[in-house]
C-alpha positions, -999 to +999 in steps of 0.1 A: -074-064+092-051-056+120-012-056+123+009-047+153+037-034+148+067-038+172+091-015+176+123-033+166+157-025+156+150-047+125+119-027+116+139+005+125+167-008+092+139-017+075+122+022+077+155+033+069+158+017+037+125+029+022+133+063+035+164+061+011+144+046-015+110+065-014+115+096+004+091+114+033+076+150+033+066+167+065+024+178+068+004+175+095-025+142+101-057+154+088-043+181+066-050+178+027-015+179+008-038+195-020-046+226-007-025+249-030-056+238-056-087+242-060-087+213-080-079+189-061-095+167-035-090+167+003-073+136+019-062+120+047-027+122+059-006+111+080+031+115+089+061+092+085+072+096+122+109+079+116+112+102+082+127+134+074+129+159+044+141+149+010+143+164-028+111+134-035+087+127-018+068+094-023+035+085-002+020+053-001-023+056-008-041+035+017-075+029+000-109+009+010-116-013+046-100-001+076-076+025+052-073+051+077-062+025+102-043+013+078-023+040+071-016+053+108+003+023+120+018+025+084+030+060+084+037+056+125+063+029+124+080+037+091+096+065+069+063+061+046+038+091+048+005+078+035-030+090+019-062+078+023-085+091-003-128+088+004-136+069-021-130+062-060-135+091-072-113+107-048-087+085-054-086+094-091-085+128-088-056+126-068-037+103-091-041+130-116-041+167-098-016+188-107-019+203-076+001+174-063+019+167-099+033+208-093+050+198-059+068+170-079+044+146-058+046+106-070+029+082-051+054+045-039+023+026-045-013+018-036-028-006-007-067-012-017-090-031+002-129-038-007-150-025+021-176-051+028-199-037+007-184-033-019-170-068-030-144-060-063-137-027-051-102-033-046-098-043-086-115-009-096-092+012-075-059-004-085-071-001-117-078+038-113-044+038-096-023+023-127-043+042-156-036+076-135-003+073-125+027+091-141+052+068-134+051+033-124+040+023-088+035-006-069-001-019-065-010-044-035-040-057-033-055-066+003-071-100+008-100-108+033-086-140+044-053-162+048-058-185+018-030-173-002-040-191-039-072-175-038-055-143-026-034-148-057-060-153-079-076-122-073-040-102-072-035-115-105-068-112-118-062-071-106-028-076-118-016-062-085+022-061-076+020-077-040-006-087-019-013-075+014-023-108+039-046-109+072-021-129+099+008-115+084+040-109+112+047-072+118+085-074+111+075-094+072+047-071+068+070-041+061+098-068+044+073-077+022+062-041+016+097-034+012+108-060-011+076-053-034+084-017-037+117-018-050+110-047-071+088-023-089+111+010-084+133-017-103+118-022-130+101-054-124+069-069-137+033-080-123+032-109-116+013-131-142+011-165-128-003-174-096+028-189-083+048-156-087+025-144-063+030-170-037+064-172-047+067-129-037+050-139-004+073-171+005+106-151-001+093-121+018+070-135+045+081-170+052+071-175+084+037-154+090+008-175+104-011-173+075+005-201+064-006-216+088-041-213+087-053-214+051-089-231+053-093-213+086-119-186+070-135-187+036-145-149+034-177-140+012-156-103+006-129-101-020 
């Protein structure tokens, strides 16, 4: 999955608002936020380049096919620092170390993908993700291709927040992102019907070319 991200006054009010919403704490790519434990796994992280120091801190986990990828042109053109843990395991441990718990370290939300391997992966992590979690976060899970009721069926099936689409516009992918997280900072729900789903993704990302292109790629992954 691939998204370029332009670098847009629109995007730039966009970053803004999740930096008021969900915070950003300064560490260097590479660099494992856990190292004041023992305890607690390395991960991948990179910086929020458009963020800047506040009271709490809130990174977004970047889990599964293309994550680290992922999570660089996330934490690149936003106020979101990200995490990208190895595997399942890792990412448990991470939901749960106090390492990170004793920095006063919540998590916005997760974005898992199966690797193609590993077909259902994506379930298992967000499912890791919401039994771990202190507080309620956002969950997204990331489709392998632009059909968005099948999409929906597995978000729902995962009982995933949002959804994460291939063929998704830069500008709605981080509206979407946006409008998903503080739905759930909110207060709000999973969605529980498949339309809710499609319903997140119409208000949010109206005109992406997924849309478009629905029974353009039946993908064996999911």
């Amino acid at each position: 999955m691939r998204y370029d991200f332009s670098l847009s006054l629109f995007r730039t009010i966009q970053a803004w608002c999740i930096r008021e919403l969900y915070g950003s704490k300064q560490s260097k790519p590479g660099r494992s936020l856990s190292k004041s434990s023992s305890d607690c796994p390395p991960v991948r992280t990179f910086v929020a380049k458009l963020g800047g120091k506040t009271s709490a801190p809130h990174p977004l986990i970047c889990y599964g096919h293309q994550a680290e990828a992922f999570a660089r042109h996330v934490s690149e053109h936003s106020s979101l620092n990200t995490l990208v843990p190895e595997d399942l395991e890792g990412l448990a441990h991470v939901c749960e170390c106090e390492g990170f718990a004793s920095v006063g370290l919540d998590f916005a939300g997760l974005i898992a993908q199966s690797r193609p391997e590993f077909n259902g992966e994506a379930g298992k992590a967000i499912r890791v993700f919401r039994e771990k979690q202190r507080r309620r976060a956002a969950s997204f899970y990331g489709a392998w291709d632009y059909n968005v009721s099948r999409a929906a069926g597995r978000a729902l099936e995962y009982e995933a927040d949002g959804i994460v689409m291939p063929g998704t516009d830069a500008n709605e992918l981080f509206t979407y992102l946006l409008g998903v997280l503080d739905l759930v900072e909110s207060g709000s729900a999973a969605p529980t019907t498949l339309q809710e789903h499609i319903d997140r993704l119409r208000e949010f990302a109206p005109a992406s070319p997924f849309w478009e292109h629905q029974d353009a790629v039946d993908s064996e992954h999911f």
